[in-house]
C-alpha positions in Angstrom: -20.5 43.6 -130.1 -17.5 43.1 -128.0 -15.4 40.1 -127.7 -16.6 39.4 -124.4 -20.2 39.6 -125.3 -19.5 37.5 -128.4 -17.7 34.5 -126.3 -20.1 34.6 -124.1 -23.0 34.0 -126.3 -20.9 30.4 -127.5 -21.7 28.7 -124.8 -25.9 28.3 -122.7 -26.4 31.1 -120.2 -25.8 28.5 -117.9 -22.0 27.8 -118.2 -21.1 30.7 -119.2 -17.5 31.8 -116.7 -16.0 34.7 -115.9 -14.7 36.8 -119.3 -11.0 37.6 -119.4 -11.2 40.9 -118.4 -14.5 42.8 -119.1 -15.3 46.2 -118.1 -18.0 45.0 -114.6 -20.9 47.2 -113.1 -19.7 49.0 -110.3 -19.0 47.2 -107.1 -18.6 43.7 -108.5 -16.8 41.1 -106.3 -13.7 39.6 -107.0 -14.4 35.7 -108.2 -10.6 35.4 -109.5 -10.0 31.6 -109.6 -13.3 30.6 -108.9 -13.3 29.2 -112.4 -15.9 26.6 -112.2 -18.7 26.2 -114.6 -21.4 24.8 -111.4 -24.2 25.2 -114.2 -22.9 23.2 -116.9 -26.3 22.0 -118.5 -28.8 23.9 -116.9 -31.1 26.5 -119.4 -31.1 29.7 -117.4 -33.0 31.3 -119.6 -35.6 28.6 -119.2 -35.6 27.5 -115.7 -38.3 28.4 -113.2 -37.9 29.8 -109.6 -39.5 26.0 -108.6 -37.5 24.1 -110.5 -34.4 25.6 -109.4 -35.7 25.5 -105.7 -36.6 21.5 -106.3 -32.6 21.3 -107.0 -31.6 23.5 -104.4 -33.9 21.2 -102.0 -32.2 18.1 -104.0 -28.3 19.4 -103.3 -28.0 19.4 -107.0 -27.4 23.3 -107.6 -26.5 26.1 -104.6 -27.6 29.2 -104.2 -23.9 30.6 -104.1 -23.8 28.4 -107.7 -26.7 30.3 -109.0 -25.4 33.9 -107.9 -22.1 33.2 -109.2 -23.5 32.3 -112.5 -26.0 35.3 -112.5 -22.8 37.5 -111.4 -20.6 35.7 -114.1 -23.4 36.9 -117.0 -23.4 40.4 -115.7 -19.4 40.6 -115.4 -19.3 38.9 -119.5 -22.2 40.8 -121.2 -22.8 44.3 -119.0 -20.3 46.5 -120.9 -22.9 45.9 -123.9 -26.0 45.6 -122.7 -25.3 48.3 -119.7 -28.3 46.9 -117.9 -26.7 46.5 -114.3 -25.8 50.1 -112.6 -24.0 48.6 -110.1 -23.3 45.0 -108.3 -23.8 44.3 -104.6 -20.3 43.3 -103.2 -21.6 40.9 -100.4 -24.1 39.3 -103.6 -22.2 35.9 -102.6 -21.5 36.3 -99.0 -25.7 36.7 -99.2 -26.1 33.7 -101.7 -23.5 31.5 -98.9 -25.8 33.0 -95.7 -29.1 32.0 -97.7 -27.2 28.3 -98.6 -26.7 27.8 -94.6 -30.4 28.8 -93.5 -31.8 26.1 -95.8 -29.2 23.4 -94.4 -30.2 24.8 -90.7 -34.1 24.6 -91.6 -35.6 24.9 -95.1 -36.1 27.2 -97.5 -37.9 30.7 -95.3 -40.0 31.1 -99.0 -39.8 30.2 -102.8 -37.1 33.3 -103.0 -34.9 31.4 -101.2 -31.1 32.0 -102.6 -32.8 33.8 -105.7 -30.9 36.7 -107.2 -32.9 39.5 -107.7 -32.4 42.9 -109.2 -33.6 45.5 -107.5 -34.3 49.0 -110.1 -32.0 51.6 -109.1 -34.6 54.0 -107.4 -35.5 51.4 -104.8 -34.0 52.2 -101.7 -30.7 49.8 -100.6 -28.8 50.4 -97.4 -25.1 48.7 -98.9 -25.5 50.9 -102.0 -26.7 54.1 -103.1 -29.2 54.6 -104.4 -29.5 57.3 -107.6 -33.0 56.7 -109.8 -30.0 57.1 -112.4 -28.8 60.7 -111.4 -25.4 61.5 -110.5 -26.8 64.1 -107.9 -27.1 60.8 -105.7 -24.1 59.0 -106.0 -23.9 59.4 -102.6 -26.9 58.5 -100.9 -26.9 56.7 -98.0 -30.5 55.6 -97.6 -31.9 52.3 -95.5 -33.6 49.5 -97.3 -36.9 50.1 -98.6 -39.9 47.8 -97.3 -39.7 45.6 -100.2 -36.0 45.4 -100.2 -36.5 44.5 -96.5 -39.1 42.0 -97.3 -37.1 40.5 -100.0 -34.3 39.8 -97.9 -36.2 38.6 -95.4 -37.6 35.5 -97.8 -34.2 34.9 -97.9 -33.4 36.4 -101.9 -30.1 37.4 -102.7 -29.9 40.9 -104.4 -27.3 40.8 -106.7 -27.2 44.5 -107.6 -29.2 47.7 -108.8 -30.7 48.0 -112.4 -30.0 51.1 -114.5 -33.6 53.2 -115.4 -34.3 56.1 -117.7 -32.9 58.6 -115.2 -35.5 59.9 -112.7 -38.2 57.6 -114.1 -38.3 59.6 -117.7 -39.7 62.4 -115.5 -37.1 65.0 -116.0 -37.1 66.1 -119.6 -39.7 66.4 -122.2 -37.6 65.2 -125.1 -35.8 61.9 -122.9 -34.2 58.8 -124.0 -35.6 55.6 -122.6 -32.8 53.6 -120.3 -30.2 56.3 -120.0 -29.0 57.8 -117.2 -26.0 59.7 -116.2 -24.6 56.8 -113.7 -25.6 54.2 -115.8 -25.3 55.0 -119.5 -27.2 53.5 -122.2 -29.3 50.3 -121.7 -29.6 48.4 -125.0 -32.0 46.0 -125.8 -30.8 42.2 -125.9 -32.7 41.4 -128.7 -30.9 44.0 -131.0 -28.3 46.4 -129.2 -29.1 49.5 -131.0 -32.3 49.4 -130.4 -34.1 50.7 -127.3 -35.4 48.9 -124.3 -38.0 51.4 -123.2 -38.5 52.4 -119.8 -38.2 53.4 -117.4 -37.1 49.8 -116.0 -35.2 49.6 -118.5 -32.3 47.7 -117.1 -34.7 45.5 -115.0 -36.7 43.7 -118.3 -33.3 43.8 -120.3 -31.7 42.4 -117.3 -34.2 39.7 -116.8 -34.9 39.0 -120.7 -30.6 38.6 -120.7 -30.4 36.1 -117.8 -28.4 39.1 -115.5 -30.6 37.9 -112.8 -33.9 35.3 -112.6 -35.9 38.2 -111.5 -36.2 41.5 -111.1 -38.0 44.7 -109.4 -39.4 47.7 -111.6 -41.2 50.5 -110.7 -44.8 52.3 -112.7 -46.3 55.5 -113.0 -47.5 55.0 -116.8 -45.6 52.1 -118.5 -42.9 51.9 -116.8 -42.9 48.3 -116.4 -45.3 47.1 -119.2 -43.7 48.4 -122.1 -40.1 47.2 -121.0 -41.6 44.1 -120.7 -43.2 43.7 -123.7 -40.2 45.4 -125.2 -37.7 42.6 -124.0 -40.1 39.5 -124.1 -40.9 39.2 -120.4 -43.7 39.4 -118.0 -44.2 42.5 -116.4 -46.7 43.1 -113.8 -47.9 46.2 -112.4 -50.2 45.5 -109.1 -53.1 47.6 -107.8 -51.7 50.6 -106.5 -51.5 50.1 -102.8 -50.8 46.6 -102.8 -46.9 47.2 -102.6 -45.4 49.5 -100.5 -44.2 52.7 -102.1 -41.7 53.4 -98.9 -38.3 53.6 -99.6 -38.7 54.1 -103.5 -37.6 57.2 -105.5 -41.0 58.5 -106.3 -42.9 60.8 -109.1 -46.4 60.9 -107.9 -47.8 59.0 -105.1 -51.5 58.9 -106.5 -49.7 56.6 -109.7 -46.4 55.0 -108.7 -46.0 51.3 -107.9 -43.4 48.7 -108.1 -44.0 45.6 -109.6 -42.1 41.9 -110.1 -40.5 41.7 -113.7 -39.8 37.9 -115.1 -39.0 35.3 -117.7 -42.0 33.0 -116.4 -45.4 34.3 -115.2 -44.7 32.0 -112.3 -41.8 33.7 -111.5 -43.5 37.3 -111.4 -46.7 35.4 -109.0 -43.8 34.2 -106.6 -42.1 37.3 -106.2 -45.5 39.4 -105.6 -46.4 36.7 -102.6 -43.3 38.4 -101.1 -43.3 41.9 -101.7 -47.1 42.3 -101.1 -49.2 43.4 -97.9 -49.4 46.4 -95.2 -47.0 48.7 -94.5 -47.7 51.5 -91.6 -45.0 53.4 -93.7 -47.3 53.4 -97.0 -51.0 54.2 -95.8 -52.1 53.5 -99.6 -51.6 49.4 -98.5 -54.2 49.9 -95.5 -57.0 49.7 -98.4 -56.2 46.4 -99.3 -59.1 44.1 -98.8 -58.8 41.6 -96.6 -56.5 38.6 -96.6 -54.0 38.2 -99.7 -54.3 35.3 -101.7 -51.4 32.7 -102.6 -50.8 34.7 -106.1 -48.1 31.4 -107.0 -50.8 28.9 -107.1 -51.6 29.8 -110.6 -54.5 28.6 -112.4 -53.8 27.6 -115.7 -57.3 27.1 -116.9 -58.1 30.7 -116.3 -59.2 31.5 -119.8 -61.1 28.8 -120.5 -64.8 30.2 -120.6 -63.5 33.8 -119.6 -64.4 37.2 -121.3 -61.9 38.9 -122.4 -62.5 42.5 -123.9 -60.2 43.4 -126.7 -59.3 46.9 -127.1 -59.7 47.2 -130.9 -57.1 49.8 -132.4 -59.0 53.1 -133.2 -58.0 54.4 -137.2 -55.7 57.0 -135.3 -54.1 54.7 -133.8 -53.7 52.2 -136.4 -52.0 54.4 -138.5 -48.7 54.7 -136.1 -48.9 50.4 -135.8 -47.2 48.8 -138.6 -49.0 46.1 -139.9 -46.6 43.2 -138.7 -47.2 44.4 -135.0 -51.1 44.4 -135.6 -51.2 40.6 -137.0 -48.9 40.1 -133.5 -52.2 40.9 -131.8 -54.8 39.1 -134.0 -52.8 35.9 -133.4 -52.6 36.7 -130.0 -56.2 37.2 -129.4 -56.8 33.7 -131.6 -54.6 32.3 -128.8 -57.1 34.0 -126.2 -59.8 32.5 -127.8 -57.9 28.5 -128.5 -58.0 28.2 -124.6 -61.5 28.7 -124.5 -62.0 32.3 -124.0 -64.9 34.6 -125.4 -63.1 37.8 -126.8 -65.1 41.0 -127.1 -64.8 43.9 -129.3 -64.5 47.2 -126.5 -63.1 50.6 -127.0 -62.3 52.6 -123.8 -64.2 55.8 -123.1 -62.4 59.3 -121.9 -59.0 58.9 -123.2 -58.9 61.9 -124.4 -59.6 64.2 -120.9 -57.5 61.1 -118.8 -54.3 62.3 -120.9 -54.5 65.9 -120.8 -55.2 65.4 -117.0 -52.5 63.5 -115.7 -49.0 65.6 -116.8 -50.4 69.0 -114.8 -51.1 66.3 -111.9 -48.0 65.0 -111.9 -45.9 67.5 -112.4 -47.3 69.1 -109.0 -47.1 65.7 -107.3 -44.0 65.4 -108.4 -42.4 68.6 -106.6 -44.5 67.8 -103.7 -43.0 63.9 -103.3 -39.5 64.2 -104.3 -39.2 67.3 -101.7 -40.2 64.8 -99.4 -38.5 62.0 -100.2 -34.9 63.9 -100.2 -35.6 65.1 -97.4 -36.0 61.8 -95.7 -33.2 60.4 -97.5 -29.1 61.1 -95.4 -26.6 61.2 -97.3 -24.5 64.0 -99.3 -27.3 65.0 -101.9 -29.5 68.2 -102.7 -31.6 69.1 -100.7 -34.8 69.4 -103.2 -36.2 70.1 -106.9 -34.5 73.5 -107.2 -30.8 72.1 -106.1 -31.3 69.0 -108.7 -32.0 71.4 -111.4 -29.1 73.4 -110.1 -26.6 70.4 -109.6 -27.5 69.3 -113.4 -26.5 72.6 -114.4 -22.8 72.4 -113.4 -22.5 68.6 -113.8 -20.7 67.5 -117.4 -22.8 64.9 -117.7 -26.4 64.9 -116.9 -27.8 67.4 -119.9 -25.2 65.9 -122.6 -28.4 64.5 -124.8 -31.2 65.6 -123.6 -32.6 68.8 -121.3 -35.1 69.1 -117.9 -37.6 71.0 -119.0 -40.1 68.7 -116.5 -38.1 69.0 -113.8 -38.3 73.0 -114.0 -41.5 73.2 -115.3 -42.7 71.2 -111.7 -40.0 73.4 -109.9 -41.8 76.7 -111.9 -45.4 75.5 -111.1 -47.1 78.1 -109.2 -50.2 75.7 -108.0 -48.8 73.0 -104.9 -50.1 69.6 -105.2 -52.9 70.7 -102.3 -54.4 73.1 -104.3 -58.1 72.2 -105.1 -57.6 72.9 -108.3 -54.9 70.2 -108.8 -56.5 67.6 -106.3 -59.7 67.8 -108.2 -57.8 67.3 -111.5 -56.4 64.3 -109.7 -59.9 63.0 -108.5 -61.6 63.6 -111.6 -59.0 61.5 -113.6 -58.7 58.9 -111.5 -62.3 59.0 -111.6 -62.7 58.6 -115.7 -59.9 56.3 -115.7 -61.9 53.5 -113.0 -64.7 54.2 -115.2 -63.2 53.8 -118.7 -62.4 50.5 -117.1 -65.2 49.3 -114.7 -67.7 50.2 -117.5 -66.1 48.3 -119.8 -66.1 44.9 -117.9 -69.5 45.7 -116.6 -70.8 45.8 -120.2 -73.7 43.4 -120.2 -77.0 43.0 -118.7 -76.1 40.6 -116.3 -73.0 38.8 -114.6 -73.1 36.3 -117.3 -72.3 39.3 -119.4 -69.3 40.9 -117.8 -65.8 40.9 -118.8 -62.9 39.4 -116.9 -60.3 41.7 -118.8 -59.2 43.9 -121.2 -56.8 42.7 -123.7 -54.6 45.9 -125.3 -51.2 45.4 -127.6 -48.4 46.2 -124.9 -45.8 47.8 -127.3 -44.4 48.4 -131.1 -40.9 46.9 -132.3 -38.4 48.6 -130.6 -36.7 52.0 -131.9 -33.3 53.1 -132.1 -31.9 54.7 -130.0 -31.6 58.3 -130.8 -30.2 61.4 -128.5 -32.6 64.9 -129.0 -29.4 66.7 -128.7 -27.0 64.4 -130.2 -29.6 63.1 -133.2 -31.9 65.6 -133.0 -34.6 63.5 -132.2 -35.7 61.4 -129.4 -37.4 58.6 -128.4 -39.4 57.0 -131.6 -42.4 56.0 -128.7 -45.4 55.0 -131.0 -48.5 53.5 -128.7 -49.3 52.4 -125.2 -52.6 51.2 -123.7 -51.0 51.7 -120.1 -52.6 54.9 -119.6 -56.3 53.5 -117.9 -55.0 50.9 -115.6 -51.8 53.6 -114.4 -54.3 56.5 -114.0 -57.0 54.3 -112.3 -54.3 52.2 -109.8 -55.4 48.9 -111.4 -53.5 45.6 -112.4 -51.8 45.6 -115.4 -49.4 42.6 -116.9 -47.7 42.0 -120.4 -46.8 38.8 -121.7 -44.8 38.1 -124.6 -47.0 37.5 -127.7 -44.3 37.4 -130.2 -42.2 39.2 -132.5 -42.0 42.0 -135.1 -39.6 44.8 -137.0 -36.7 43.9 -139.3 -36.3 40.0 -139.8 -38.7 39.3 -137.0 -36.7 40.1 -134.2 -38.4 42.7 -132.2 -40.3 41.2 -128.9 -44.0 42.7 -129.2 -46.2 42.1 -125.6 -49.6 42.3 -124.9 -51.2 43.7 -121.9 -54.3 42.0 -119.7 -55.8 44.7 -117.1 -59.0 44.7 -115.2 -60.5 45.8 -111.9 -59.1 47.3 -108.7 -57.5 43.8 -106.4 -58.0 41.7 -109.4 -54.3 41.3 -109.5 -54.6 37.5 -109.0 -56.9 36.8 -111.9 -54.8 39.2 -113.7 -51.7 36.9 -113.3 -53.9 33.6 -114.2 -54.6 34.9 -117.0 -51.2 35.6 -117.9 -49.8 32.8 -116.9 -52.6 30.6 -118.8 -52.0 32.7 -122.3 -48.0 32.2 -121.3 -48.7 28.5 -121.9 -51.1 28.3 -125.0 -49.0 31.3 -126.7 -45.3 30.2 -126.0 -44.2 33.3 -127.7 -41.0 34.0 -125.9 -37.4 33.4 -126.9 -34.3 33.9 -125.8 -32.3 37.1 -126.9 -30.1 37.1 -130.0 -27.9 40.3 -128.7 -27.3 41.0 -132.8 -25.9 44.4 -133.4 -28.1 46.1 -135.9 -31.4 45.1 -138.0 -31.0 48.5 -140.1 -33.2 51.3 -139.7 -37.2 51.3 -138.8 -38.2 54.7 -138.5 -41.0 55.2 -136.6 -43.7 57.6 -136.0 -42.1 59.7 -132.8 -44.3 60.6 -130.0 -42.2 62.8 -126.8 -44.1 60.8 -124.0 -42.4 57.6 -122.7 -43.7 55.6 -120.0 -42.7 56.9 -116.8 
């Protein structure tokens, strides 16, 4: 722990001021003598988007206040937690803009003058953009559609979050929230212990008060288990609901991006803004009809629900220590206090989902980052073959760990139009709907259906360990993220409470159901938010000691 981190953590996340002279994510402005504490009081950690927009309506608390709080926590605490890749530069010339159009008018949306990080393979026209590699320090690409639509609602985007480089989709051995611009993210619960990813700097960001709010993107866990690994709600929509355009991608038939908060509340508000159509993403022209207000949250939702829960199978519960598991028995008591009906269910076709979906991706993958690179200006390579090239020479990128996906999908002799790949694609998808639709469709009748699926999110945390440096990677135990990625349905962790060493380990758990159910999805969460109160602010202590774990080489991508 430095001495900046440990000052900082002396005072609320509220009035906490600029550290003597931290090391700052890149691009951070220069505050010198700004020296005011304009939060003195306020619980950042604790505060709601509407409860800081009923003070911002008041004249009690500016949106150039709030950013240069948010910017004041990233400059103090960053160097340990290397959550924040870089800082936007006009973050409070945005936050003073946003401050003027609410004296003009009123606030254009809830977002109004909130600071917001955005991962850092979503597309930004003042910075670059780099899904963590160094090959694209100097991209110059335009905002994607939800950056757009984010700024339009009048948020301030205070900076880019560091990721498990290229999503966790370049080597087989990776380490969750490293990447060769960023570093290490560490979680803010215990700092030598892993986040997960591949958002990793977006939930240990928002779980760290960096920002009320962030952006992560999903292709398989990507936002759930960084969620439930730093004790915040994590959503990922139904695929198509948010447009892909502008975002760094793996596979277009999984990826999605997805709000990441400290309040389900929060998470509901930011999905009202970066939802709809986009002509640039033809996956939103499915969506059904008109969306609904995903912020007016019900918070009766589970009272006389079904909820399946998915039971741990004996393989399973052999890599899920015992403390974790009692984390999910309480938590489905808690489903069941506020009035719910929990089901036994296992899901069907695991098994031929997973040994699907890597041969899929890894020709989508190819196929989409071509493209994407292609699209993108800016001083880069030009595709697949000249990444695996440029990581090669560069003295950085393969220090701990290698890219055997990257040139396995370079290597690949099938394209992702061959038949033989697209009807792996459609028959996963396929099992993965089912495994889900059957399960809520159980009964005889509607009276007999389930609402959701229940699943444990995450185990305790790891440490952080290097395959070349340790040799050994990632200490990744369990996942139920698989169905609801493959299938392109909602999925959302909440906290549920804690685990590991001393009880200090955030532990989530996931509710998922059909295709569009996003909103009930969100309810749900929002309604266990309030009957579990599980979640609690981070500790940042050094070390718990050792918790080996049972290692499995497949992150969340």
């Amino acid at each position: 722990m430095t001495a900046a981190l440990a000052a900082a953590l002396l005072v609320p996340a509220s009035t906490v001021s600029a550290a003597p002279s931290p090391g700052t994510a890149a691009g951070a402005p220069d505050r010198a003598g700004s020296g005011t504490l304009p939060l003195r009081g306020l619980d950042l950690d604790a505060l709601t988007i509407p409860e800081l927009q009923q003070r911002m309506d008041a004249g009690e608390l500016t949106a150039v206040a709030l950013t240069e709080a948010y910017l004041d926590r990233i400059e103090a605490l960053n160097d340990d937690l290397g959550a924040v890749l870089s800082v936007n530069p006009d973050a409070l010339d945005d936050a003073a803009a946003s401050d003027r159009a609410r004296g003009r008018h009123s606030a254009r949306s809830p977002l109004e003058g909130i600071p917001v990080l955005l991962k850092d393979n979503v597309d930004t026209e003042q910075m670059p953009t780099t899904a963590g590699s160094r090959a694209l320090l100097h991209s110059e690409p335009d905002d994607a559609t939800i950056t757009r639509r984010l700024r339009e609602a009048g948020a301030v985007v205070i900076g880019k979050a560091n990721l498990s480089e290229w999503a966790n989709f370049r080597g087989s051995a990776s380490t969750s929230g490293w990447s060769g611009v960023g570093g290490q993210t560490a979680s803010p619960y215990v700092l030598d212990r892993n986040p997960c990813g591949s958002s990793s700097g977006s939930g240990a960001g928002v779980a760290a008060s960096l920002a009320q709010v962030a952006i992560g993107t999903e292709t398989d866990g990507s936002i759930v288990c960084p969620a439930g690994q730093n004790g915040v709600v994590g959503l990922k929509p139904t695929l198509g609901l948010v447009s892909r355009d502008g975002i760094v991608p793996i596979s277009a038939e999984q990826d999605t991006a997805g709000p990441m908060a400290r309040h389900a509340v929060d998470a509901a508000i930011m999905l009202d803004v970066i939802a709809g159509r986009d002509d640039a993403d033809a996956a939103t022209a499915e969506i059904p009809g008109e969306l609904p207000d995903y912020a007016d949250l019900d918070l009766d939702a589970l009272q006389g629900a079904r909820i399946g829960v998915w039971t741990l199978t004996p393989e399973q519960a052999t890599a899920v220590d015992d403390q974790t598991e009692a984390v999910f028995a309480a938590a489905v008591k808690q489903v069941e206090a506020a009035g719910a009906t929990a089901v036994p269910v296992q899901l069907a076709y695991q098994e031929e989902i997973g040994a699907g979906e890597t041969p899929a991706l890894l020709a989508e993958f190819k196929r989409d980052l071509n493209a994407y690179l292609a699209a993108t200006p800016g001083d880069h390579p030009a595709d697949l073959a000249g990444l695996i090239a440029f990581n090669e020479q560069d003295p950085v990128e393969l220090a701990y760990f290698g890219q055997e996906l990257f040139e396995q999908a370079q290597a690949a002799a099938v394209p992702a139009d061959d038949p033989a790949i697209q009807a792996t694609r459609d028959r996963i998808r396929q099992l993965a709907r089912a495994s889900i639709d059957e399960v809520l469709a159980q009964g005889a009748g509607p009276e007999d259906d389930l609402d959701a699926v229940v699943g444990l999110t995450n185990t305790p945390a790891w440490q952080t360990r290097y395959e070349f440096l340790d040799g050994e990677a990632d200490a990744f135990v369990y996942s139920t993220s698989g169905p609801a990625a493959v299938a392109g349905y909602p999925n959302v962790s909440v906290p549920a409470g804690f685990s590991g060493p001393r009880e200090t380990l955030p532990v989530g758990v996931s509710f998922f159901g059909g295709r569009w159910s996003d909103a009930l999805m969100l309810d749900i969460a929002a309604d266990f938010e309030d009957q579990a109160a599980a979640r609690e602010a981070p500790g940042f202590l050094p070390t718990v000691g050792a918790d080996p774990q049972p290692e499995n080489p497949e992150p969340g991508t």
